[in-house]
N, C-alpha and C positions, 0 to 999 in steps of 0.2 A: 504494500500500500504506500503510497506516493505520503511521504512526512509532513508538507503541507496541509494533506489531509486530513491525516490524523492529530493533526494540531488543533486543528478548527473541532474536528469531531470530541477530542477530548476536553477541550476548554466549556462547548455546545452541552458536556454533562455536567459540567460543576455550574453551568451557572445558576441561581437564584430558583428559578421557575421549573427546571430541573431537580433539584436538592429536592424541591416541595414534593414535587409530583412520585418519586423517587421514593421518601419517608411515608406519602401515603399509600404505596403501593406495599409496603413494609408493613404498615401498621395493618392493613385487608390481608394479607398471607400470614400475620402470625395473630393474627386473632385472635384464631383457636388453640393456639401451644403455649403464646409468652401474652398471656392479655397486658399483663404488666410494660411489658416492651413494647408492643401494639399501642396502649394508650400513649406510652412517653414519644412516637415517635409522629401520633397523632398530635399531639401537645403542639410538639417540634414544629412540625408543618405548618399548622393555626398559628402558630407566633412568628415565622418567618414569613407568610405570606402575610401576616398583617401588618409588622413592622415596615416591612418594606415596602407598601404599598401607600404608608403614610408620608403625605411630604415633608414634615419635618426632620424623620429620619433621612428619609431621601435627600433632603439637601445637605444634611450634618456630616452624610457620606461623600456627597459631591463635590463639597464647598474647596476642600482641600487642594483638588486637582485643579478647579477651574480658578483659583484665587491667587495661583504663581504667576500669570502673564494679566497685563491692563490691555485693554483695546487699543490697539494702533490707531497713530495719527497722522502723523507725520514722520519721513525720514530725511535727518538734516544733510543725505547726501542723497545724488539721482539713484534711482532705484533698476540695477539690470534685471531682477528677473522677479517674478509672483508665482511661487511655488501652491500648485493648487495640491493636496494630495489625495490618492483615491479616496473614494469610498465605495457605495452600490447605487447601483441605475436597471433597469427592466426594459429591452429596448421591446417597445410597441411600433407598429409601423403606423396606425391611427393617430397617434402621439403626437405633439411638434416634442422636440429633444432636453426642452425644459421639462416638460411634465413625465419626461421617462426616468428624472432624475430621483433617486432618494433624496430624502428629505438631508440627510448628510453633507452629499454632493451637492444639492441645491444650497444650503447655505453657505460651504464652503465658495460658492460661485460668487454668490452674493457679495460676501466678506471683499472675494478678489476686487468685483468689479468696483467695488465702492475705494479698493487702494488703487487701482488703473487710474479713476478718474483724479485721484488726488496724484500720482505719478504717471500720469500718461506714457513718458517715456522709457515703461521698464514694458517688458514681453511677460506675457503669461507661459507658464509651462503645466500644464496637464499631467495627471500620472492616475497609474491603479490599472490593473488587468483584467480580463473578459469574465473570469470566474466561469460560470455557465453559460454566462451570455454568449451574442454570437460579433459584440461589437464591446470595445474595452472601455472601460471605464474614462480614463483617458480621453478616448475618440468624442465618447458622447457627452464630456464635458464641455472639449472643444466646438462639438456642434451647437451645444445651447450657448456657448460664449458668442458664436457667430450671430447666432439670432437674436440675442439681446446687443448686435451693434460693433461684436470685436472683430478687425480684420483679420483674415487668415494669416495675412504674414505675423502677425503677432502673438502668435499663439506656438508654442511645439510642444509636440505630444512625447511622453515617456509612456506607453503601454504594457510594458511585460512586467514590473513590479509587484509580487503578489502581497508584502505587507511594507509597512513604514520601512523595516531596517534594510529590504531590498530597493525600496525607492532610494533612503540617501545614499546608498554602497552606488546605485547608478548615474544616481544626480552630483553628485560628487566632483566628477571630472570638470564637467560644464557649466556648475555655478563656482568654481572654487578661485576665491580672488575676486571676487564679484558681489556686490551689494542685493541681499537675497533678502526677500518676505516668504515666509511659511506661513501658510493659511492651512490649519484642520481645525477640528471642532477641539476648543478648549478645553474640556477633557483628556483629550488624545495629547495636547499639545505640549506638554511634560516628557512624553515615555517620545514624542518624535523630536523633541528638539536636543534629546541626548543622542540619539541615531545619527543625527547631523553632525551633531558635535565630534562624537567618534572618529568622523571623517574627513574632520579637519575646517569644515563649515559651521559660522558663528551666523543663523539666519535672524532677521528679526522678527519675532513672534508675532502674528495676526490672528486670535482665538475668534471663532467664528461661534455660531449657534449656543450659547450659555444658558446650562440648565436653572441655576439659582439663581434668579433673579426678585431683586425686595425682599431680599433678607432682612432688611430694619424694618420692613414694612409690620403697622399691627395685625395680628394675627385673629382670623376669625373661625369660629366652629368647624369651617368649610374645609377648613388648611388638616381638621383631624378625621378626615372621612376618607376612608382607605380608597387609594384612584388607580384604575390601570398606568396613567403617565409615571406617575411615582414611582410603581415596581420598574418602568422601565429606565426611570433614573438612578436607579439603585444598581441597577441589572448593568447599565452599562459602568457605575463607578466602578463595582465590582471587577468587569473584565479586566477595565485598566488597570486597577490594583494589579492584578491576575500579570498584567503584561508588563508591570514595570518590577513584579519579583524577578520573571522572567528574564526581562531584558539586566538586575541585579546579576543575577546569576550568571548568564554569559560573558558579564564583564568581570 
């Protein structure tokens, strides 16, 4: 089995939604032998699906990864390139190329094109792989950049990257020496701005799509009502945690 694969497949059982589903399939099979075990792992389940479905938890987990990098403003020198990095897209042919994008990739576009217009004179660079699809990540970020207005010569595509530490190992050569913006989702934007670093690239940070937002804001009944967003804010602090032991470890 191809190790890429079983990378994704092994991280895909530890996370959150998994563990739940998992302890109650545990607590249904031993029912009848360990009722004792059965209930604890019942217990388990109910307190993991609920904590992390609340937002306060969810941001308490959040807050840490997304609160290293501030939003970019300005860079006091011209800017050569706008690092977009993967993420997922679903190519539809009904579609225009914006709405084929995830929600990831669309905001990461977003992020760029709002530092384009403040640097006009740097190039976007695309990246992230076809996965299943049958057009790369990359490609079809490059096409909605076209149709929100970017010209073609300013755009180049990096396609074959399947995660962060393969994109900077290949962006590496081409931006190095060069005044670089890295736009992912700030979350992500921690465990890739070390990747970079590795490689001898110091980029400047451009955190896109932030989960916690109004953190001082007063808090209402509403904020303690368990929400599918929430697990999914959780779900993903979790990975990254997941991927910055990871990325520890290899270093």
């Amino acid at each position: 089995m191809d190790l890429f694969l079983l990378k994704k497949i092994i991280i895909a059982l530890i996370m959150p939604l998994s563990i739940v589903i998992l302890l109650l399939v545990l607590a249904i099979v031993f029912y009848q032998y360990k009722k004792r075990f059965s209930y604890s792992c019942l217990i388990l389940a109910t307190l993991l699906l609920t904590l992390g479905s609340l937002g306060p938890v969810a941001n308490l987990v959040m807050a840490p990864l997304e609160s290293q990098y501030s939003t970019f403003t300005r860079s006091s020198k011209p800017v050569d390139y706008i690092i977009i990095l993967g993420c997922k897209h679903t190519t539809d042919a009904q579609l225009p190329a914006t709405s084929e994008l995830g929600i990831c990739s669309l905001q990461r576009l977003v992020e760029a094109m709002r530092i384009l217009r403040i640097h006009p004179e740097a190039h976007l660079i695309t990246s992230g792989y076809a996965g299943n699809d049958e057009t790369s990540n990359a490609e079809k970020v490059k096409q909605a950049a076209m149709l929100l207005g970017v010209a073609e010569r300013k755009i180049i595509v990096e396609g074959f990257a399947q995660d962060t530490e393969e994109e900077a190992q290949l962006m590496a050569p081409r931006v190095s020496g060069k005044n670089v913006v890295l736009v992912t989702n700030s979350d992500h934007m921690p465990r890739a701005i070390k990747y970079f670093q590795r490689e001898g690239i110091n980029p400047i940070p451009a955190p896109a799509g932030k989960w916690t937002k109004g953190m001082n804001d007063e808090k209402h009944w509403q904020d303690y009502i368990p929400k599918p967003k929430n697990l999914e804010q959780a779900t993903h602090a979790w990975y990254e945690s997941i991927g910055r032991v990871v990325q520890w470890l290899k270093s």
